[in-house]
N, C-alpha and C positions, 0 to 999 in steps of 0.2 A: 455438471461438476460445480460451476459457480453458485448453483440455488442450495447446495447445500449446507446444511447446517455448521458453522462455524465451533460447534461445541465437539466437534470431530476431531479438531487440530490435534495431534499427539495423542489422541486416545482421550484426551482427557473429558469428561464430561461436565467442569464444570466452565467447559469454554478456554479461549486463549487469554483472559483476562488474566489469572493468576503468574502464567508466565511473561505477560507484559509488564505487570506491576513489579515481578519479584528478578526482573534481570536488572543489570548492574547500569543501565543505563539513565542519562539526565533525566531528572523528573519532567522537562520538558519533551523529550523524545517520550517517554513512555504514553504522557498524557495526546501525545500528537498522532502514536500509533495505535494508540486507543481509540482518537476518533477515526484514525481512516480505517480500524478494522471494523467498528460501528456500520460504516458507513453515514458518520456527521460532519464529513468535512465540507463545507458551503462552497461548492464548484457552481458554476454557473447553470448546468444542466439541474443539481439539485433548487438552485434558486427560481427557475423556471417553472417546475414541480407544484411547488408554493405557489407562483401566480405572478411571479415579477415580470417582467418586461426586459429582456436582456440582449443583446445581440451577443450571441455567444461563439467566444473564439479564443483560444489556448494564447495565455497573454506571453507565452515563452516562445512558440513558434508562429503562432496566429494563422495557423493552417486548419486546425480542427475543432469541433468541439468541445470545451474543457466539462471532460466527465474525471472522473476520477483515477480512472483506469487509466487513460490517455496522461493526466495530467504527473502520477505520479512514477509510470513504468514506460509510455508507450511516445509520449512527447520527442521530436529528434535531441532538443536539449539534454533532457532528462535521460535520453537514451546516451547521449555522450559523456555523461554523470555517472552513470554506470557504469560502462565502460573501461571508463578512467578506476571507479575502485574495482573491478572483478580483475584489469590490469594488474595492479597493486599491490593483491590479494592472490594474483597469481590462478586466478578459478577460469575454470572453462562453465559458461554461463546461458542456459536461453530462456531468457526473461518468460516469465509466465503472462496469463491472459487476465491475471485477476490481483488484488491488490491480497485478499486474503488466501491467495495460492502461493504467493509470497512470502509470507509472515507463514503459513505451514509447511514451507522448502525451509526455509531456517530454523525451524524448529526439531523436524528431522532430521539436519546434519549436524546442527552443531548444540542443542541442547535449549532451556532454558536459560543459559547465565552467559550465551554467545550474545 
């Protein structure tokens, strides 16, 4: 499920990109989940890839290592971050395994402009 093609989100075929750019949210959120659906956000496991030299460990809980997946759904922090808004928000919630099976659960419930 994870290998697949990201241009499946909503049916859409020209990718999640149009409904990234074209919801209501900060230009800084857009461009931010732009790169974590990429996958270009510089996590330590991505720096490692490249050739760096890292001891790598999730600098929120410092139990695991920071992949992206971990860092931005799977983290105990991050998982209390959620929490806190599915509380809120009043949603009965079981976090997915993937950052871009995320961003296609909110596409299917609540539209492009959620």
């Amino acid at each position: 499920m994870y290998k697949r093609d990201l241009a499946t989100i909503a049916g859409k075929k020209s990718g999640p990109w149009s409904i990234i750019w074209k919801s209501v949210a900060p230009t800084k959120v857009k461009c931010f989940t732009w790169l974590v659906t990429r996958r270009a956000c510089l996590t330590h496991n991505k720096l490692q890839k490249r050739g760096r030299i890292i001891a790598s460990r999730c600098y929120l809980c410092k139990e695991s290592l920071e992949t992206k997946n971990h860092m931005f759904l799977h983290c105990k922090v991050t998982t209390q971050v959620w929490a806190l808004f599915t509380n809120l928000a009043s949603l009965n919630w079981i976090m997915p395994e993937h950052t871009a099976d995320l961003l296609s659960c909110w596409v299917r419930k609540g539209g492009s402009k959620s």
